[in-house]
N, C-alpha and C positions, 0 to 999 in steps of 0.2 A: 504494500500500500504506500506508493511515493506519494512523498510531503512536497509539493513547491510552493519555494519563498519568491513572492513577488517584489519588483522591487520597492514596491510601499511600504514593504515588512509584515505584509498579509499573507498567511497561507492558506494551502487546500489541499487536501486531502481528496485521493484517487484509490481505486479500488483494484485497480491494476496497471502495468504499464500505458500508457497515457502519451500522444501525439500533441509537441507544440501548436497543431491547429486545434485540438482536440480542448487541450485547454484555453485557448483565446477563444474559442466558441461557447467556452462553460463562463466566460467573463462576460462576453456579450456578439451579437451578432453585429453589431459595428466594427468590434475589433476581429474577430472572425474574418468580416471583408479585407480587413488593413493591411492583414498579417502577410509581411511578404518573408519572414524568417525568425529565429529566434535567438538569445543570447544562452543558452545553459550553460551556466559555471563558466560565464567567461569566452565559451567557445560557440561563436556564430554557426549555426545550424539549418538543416532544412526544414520549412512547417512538419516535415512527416517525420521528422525524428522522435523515437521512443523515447520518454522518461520512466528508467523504471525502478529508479529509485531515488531519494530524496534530493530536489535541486533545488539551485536559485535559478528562476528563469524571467529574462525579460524578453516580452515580443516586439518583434521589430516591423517598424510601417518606414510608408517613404519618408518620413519627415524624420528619422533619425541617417546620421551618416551611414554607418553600415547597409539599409535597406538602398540607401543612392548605389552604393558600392554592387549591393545583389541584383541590381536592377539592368546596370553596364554590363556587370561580366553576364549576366543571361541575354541581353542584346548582341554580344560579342557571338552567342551560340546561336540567336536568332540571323545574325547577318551571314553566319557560316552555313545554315541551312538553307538561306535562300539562295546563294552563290551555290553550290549542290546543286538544287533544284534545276536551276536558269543552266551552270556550267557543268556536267557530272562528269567530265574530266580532269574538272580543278582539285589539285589534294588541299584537306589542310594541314596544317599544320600547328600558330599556336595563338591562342586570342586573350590575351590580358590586359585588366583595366587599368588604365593612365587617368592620370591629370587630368579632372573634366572628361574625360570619355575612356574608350576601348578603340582597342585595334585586331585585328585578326592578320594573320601572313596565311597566300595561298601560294601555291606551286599550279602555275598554270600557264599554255603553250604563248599568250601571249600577254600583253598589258589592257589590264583592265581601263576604260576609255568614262568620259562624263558622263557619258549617256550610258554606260555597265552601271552606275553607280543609280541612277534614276530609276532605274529596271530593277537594281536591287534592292534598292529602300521600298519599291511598289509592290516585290515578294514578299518581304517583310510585313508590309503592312497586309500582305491577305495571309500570311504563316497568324497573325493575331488574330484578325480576326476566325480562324479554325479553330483557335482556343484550345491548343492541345493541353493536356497535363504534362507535370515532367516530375518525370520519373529516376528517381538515382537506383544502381546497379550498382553489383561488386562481382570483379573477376581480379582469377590469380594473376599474377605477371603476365608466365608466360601466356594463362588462355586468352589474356588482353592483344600478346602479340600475335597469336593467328589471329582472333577474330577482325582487327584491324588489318592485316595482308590481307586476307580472305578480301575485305571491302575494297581491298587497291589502295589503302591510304600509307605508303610506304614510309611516311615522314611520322608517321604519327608513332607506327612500331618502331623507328626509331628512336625518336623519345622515349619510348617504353623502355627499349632494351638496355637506356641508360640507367635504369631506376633499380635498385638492387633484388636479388632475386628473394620469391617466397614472398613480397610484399604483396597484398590486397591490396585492390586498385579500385576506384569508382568511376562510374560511366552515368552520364545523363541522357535520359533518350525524351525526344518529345517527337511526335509521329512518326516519319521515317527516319528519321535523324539521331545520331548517337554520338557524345565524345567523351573525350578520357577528360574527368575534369576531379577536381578536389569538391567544387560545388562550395558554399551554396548556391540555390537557384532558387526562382520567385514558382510558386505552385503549378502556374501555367501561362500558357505563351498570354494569356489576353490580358495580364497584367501590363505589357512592356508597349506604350502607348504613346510617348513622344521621344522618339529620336530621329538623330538626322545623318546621312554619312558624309563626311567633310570632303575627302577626300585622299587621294593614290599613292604611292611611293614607292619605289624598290626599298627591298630591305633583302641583307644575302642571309641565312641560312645560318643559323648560330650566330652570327651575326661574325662572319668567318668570310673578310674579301676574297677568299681562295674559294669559297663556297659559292654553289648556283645561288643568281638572282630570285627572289622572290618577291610576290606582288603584297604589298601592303595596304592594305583599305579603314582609313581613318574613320570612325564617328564618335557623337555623343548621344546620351540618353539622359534623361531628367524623369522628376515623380510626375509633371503632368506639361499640358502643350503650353500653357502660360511660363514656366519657367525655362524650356526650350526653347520659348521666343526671346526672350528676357538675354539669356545665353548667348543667342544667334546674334541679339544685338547687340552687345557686350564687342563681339567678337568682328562685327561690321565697324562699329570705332576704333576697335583694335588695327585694323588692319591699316584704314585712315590715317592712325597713327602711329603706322610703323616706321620707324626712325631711319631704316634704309631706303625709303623712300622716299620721306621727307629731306633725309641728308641729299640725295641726288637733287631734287627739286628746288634744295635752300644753294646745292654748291658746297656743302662745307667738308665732304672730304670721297676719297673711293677706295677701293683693295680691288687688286690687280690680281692675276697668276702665279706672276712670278715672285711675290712674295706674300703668299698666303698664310690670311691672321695678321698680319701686319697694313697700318693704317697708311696713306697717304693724306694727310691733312692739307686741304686748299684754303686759302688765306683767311677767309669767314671761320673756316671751319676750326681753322688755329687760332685764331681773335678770342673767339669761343672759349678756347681751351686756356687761353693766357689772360681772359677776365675772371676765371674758375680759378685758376692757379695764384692770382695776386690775393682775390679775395681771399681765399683759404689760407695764402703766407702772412697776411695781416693779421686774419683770426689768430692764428699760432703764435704769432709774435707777442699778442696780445695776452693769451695764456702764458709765456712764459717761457717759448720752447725756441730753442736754439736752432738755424735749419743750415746742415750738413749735406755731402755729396759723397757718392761712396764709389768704387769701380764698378765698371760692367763688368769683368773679365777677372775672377778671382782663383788662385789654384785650388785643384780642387780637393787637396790635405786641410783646408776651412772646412769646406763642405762635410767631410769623413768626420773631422772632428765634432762639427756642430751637430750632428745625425741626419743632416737633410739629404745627403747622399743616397744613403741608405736608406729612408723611406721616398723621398722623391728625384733619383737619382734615373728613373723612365721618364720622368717627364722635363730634364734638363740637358740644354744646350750644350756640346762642348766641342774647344777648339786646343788644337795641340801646336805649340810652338818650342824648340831647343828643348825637343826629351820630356818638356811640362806639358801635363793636361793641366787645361782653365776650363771651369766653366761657368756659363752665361747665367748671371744671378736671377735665381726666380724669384726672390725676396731680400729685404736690405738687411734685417735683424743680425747674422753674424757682423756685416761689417760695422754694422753700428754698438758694436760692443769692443769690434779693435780700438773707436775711437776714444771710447772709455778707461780703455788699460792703456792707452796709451802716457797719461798722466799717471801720479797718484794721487789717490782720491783718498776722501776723508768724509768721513760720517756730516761734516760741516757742511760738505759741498751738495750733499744729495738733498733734494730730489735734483738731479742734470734731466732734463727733457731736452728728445732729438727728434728735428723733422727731418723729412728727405721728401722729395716727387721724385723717386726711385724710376728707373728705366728699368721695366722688369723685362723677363722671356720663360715662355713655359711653351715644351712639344706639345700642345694638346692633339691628338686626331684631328683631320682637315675634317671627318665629318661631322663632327660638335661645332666647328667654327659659326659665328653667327652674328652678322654685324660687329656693332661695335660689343655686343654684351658678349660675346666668346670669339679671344684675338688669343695672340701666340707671343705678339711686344708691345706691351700697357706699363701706362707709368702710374705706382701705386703713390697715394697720400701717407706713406712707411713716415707712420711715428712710436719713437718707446723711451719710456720712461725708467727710471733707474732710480730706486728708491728703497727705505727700510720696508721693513716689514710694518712695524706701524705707522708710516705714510700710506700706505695703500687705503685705503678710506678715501682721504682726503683728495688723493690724487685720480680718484674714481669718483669723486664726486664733482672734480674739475673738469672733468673729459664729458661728462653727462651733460655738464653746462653748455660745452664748446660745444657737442654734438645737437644738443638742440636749439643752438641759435645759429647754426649752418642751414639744419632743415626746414627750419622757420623761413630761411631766407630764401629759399632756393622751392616754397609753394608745398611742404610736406608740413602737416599739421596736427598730425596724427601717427603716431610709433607705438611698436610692439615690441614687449620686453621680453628677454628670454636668459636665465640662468641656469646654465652650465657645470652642473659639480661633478666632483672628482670621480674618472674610470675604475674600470679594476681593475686594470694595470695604467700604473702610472708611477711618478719617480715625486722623492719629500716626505716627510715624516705626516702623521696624521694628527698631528700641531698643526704643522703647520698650515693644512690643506684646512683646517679649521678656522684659522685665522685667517684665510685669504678665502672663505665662501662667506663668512662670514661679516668680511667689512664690503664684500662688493653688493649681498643682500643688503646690510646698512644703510649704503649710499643710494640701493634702490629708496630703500622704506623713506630715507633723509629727503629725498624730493617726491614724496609722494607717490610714487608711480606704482600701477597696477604691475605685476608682472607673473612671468610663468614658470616654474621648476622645471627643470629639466636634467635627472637623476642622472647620474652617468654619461652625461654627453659632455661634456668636460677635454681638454685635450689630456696628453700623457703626463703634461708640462704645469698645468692647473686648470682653475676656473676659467671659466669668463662670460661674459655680456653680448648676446647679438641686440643689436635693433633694427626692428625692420619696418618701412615705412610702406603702409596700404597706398596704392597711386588713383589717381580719378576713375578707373576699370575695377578698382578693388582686388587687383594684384597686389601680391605681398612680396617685398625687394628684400633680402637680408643683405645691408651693405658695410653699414657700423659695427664695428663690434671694440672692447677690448680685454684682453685678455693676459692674466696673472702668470709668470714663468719664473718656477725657481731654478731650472733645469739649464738651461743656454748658458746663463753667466758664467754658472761654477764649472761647464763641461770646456768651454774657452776659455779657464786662469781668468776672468774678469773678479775683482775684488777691492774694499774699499777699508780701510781704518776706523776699526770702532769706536768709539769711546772710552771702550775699556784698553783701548794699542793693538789691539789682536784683526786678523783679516779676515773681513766675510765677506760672501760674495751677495750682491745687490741682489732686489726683487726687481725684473723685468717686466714690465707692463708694455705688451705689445696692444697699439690702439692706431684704427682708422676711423674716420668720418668717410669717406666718399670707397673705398675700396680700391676701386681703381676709376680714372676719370673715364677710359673708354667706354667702362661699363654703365659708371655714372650717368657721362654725358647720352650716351645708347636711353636710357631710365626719363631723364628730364625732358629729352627732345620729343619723347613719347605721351609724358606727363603734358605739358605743356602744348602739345600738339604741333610743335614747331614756334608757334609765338611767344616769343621766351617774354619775359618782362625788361620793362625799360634797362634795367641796371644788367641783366642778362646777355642782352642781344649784340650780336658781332655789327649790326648797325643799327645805331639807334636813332638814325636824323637822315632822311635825304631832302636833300637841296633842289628844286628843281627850277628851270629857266624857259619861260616862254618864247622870250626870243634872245638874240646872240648880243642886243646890246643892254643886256640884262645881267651878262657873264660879269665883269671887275664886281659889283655888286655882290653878285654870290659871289665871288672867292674872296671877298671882303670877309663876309658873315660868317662862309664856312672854317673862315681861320678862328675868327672869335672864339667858334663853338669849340673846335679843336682845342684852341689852350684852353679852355676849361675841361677839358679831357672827355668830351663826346665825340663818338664815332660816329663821321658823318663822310655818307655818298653824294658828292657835288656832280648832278649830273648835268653838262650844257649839250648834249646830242642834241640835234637838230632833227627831234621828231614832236609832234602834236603831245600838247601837253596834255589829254586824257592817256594817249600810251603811254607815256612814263610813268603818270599817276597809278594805273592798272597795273602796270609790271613790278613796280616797286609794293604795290599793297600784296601780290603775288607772293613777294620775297619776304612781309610779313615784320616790315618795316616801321615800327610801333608810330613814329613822328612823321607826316609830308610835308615840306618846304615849300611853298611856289610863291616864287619873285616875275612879276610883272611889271608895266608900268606906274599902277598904282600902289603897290610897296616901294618901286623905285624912288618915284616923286617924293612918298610920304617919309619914307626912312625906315618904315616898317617889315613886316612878312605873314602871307598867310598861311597859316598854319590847320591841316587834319591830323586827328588821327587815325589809327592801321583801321579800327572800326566805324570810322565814317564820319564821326565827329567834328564838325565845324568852331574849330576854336575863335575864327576870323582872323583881322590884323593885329599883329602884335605888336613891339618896340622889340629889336632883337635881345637886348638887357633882358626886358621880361622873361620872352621864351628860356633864355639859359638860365634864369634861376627858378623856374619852374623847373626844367627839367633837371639840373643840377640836385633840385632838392627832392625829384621824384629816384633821382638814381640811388641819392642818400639813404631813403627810406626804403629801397630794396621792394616795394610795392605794397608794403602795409600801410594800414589807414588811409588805402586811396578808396576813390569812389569807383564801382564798376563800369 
């Protein structure tokens, strides 16, 4: 007679083993309908799983994550049925859910086309409406492997034969259709009621370039069609505001062939990067932090020494010169601790804080590469701190400050906390990993802020801090972070003079704001949509001229603007001035200039903005201490 505890802390009592539909049907015929699976003791389950002896069980509908989760992977088995149906030459092979959706890999003689995909989603939709049930099975290994050859799915028996032998296997069947799945799945096909297929892609075979091509077919699935629309739209902005698109359109940078993951920056595009780059060096300056430059090119007995070798010694550059291997620094942290022994220090001297705009390089795979948010030579905002152990508070609670008045500035207004503690393997005594979860918790609690544990996710070296900022899409970026290291100094001889005369080696606080700018700037130009804010923009003023005896005039005014340090496009081309005015609101040019006769006479300039906004004539004084004072403000407390 199993007892299940719900999770209200109610039980009930069964007379004999007892199906999770079985009991959300003894709760109510509402929840009956709901139920697309269940939790027993933790482990997500089919409605038909037997309880037949005492559990906690919670039922699950669309409205909990898990149910999203059973919802995709059984859309995954529904798209591989209808592909069958449509293609019964196509094998499959393997369909698991991703990020917002599912994907499925087929083997089939060629590439599936837009209009495959239309045809597919239309089987889809009549496999739902047949409303089959689905049904979980169990075969041994091997009888998994005939039964699968027997059907011609030769990719699938291979999968099988990787799995060790004498294991029970589960199979899900819903009308004529069968696969080798772990499961769960939702009771029957006429649950799975809005999804869409995105679209195609090769993908090889274990995911093994030596391996055949196979065809990849992308979608997603939601609880019902209003949140698939909601998604769909989500995902039409997204693309609007895809940053490689906009980077083409604005001019500000390309990647070529022949050095791929590496950026080409065009002079907007660099403008960009070097209004980013002073902003940040002021902030720093303004903390307290010293900024340093370290080599590209370092032998690689640092690297062995510091352990980065040895765990990311595949993904580093290297070049050999007279007998020496160098290699190409994937991060600044050793050499910013040569700079520290290079002196000697003293308990007086600390906290020393270092900045760098590091020139990094890491081999990633060409096929991860991805705009500017996955490159292969980015230049990281590598800062670290070199302090006691009882500074670390303090100096975690100085970097919380910096960090959120970076993000403030740059349109992120909202950040997600996340705390980090100590792995199971890792290096420091259990003091002190105490003392260092414990003052970076602190500096959370000291400003308020909500945050989230995160047990064991910790590096080997210590704690640390992500922050990650939700964007206008309600993507979540993890860019900030900083992080406690007792391990680096002491494995490099870095050490300072106690108080008491004797030599310890510093607590390392490795801390960024932006991560890297590539990736950064990839994030904002997407946030933003391209129209970055006045204090942002690689131009924030164009000048324009109706006719040519208009020109000394403007390069009168555009000098003015200039030393007051605004970046302005003086354009006198000799085209109608609605096409300049078009092409420059194109480019997203927050200020328009236009000098005619009557600002000439007057001494004035008429002034829009990128939005349409008619400012009129101005005194050119005026316009620069507006906009002087709009740069100052970084775009708070303006009006929309």
């Amino acid at each position: 007679m199993p007892v299940v505890t719900l999770p209200d802390g109610s039980q009930r009592e069964y007379p004999a083993a007892v199906s999770v539909a079985e009991v959300a049907a003894s709760i109510g015929a509402g929840l009956a309908k709901a139920a697309l699976a269940g939790r027993v003791n933790d482990r997500v389950v089919d409605t038909s799983y037997l309880i037949n002896e005492d559990a906690a069980l919670a039922i699950i509908t669309d409205k909990d994550p898990e149910g999203l989760e059973v919802i995709r992977h059984s859309t995954a088995h529904l798209l591989a049925q209808a592909v069958k149906r449509l293609y019964p030459t196509a094998q499959v092979t393997i369909g698991p859910v991703i990020e917002q959706g599912f994907y499925y890999d087929f083997a089939f003689g060629r590439s599936f086309t837009p209009e495959d995909l239309i045809e597919i989603e239309a089987e889809m939709t009549r496999i739902v409406a047949e409303n089959y049930p689905v049904s979980r099975e169990e075969l041994s290994r091997d009888e998994a492997i005939a039964f699968f050859r027997n059907l011609g799915e030769e990719y699938k028996a291979k999968i099988i034969e990787d799995i060790p032998a004498n294991e029970t296997l589960s199979l899900y069947r819903q009308g004529e259709f069968v696969d080798l799945c772990r499961g769960p799945h939702v009771p029957h096909t006429g649950r799975l009621k809005a999804f869409k297929l995105t679209k195609v892609a090769g993908a090889y075979w274990r995911g093994d370039s030596k391996n055949e091509m196979l065809q990849r077919i992308y979608g997603t699935a939601w609880p019902d069609k209003k949140a698939l629309d909601a998604y769909l739209e989500r995902i039409a902005e997204a693309e609007k505001r895809d940053h490689r698109l906009l980077a083409k359109r604005l001019d500000l940078y390309h990647i070529q062939p022949e050095a791929p993951g590496e950026i080409f920056w065009h002079p907007k595009g660099w403008r960009l990067v070097n209004v980013l780059r002073e902003y940040l060096r002021n902030v720093q300056q303004d903390a307290g932090y010293e900024e340093i430059n370290t080599p590209l090119l370092v032998d690689e007995v640092l690297w062995q020494q510091s352990g980065h070798k040895a765990k990311f010694g595949n993904e580093m550059f290297s070049v050999s010169s007279e007998n020496h291997t160098y290699l190409i620094k994937p991060m600044s942290c050793p050499c910013h601790i040569q700079i520290f022994k290079d002196q000697l220090r003293s308990y007086r001297d600390l906290p020393i804080r270092y900045a760098e705009f590091g020139h990094c390089h890491r081999s990633e795979p060409s096929g991860t590469l991805h705009g500017l948010m996955r490159v292969r030579g980015f230049v990281q905002d590598d800062g670290h701190i070199f302090c006691t152990e009882e500074q670390i508070q303090e100096e975690v609670l100085g970097f919380i400050d910096q960090l959120h008045r970076v993000y403030r500035d740059l349109g992120f207004t909202h950040l997600n906390y996340k705390l980090s503690t100590r792995p199971e393997n890792r290096v420091g005594s259990e003091e002190v990993w105490d003392k260092a979860e414990q003052a970076l918790a602190a500096a959370l609690d000291a400003r308020g802020l909500n945050w989230q544990l995160q047990p064991g996710e910790g590096a080997f070296y210590g704690p640390k801090i992500e922050f990650s900022m939700p964007d206008c899409l309600g993507r979540e970026w993890q860019c900030g972070t900083i992080q406690v290291d007792f391990s680096m100094p002491e494995r490099l001889g870095a050490y300072y003079i106690s108080e008491q005369g004797d030599k310890k080696p510093p607590v390392m606080l490795h801390r960024a704001i932006l991560g890297t700018f590539e990736r950064f700037l990839g994030i904002l130009i997407e946030q933003h949509a391209g129209k970055f804010p006045l204090w942002l923009a690689p131009t924030q003023v164009a000048v324009m001229t109706i006719a040519s005896r208009h020109d000394e005039y403007a390069h009168n005014l555009t000098k003015s603007m200039k030393n007051k340090g605004l970046r302005v496009n003086l354009d006198l081309r000799n085209e109608k001035i609605g096409f300049k005015i078009r092409e420059h609101t194109l480019q997203y040019v927050p200020y328009l200039v236009v000098i005619g006769d009557k600002e000439l006479e007057q001494g004035t300039v008429s002034v829009r903005t990128l939005a349409g906004k008619e400012l009129g004539s101005l005194p050119l004084d005026q316009l620069i201490e507006q906009l002087v004072a709009e740069v100052n403000r970084k775009g708070h407390d303006l009006e929309d």
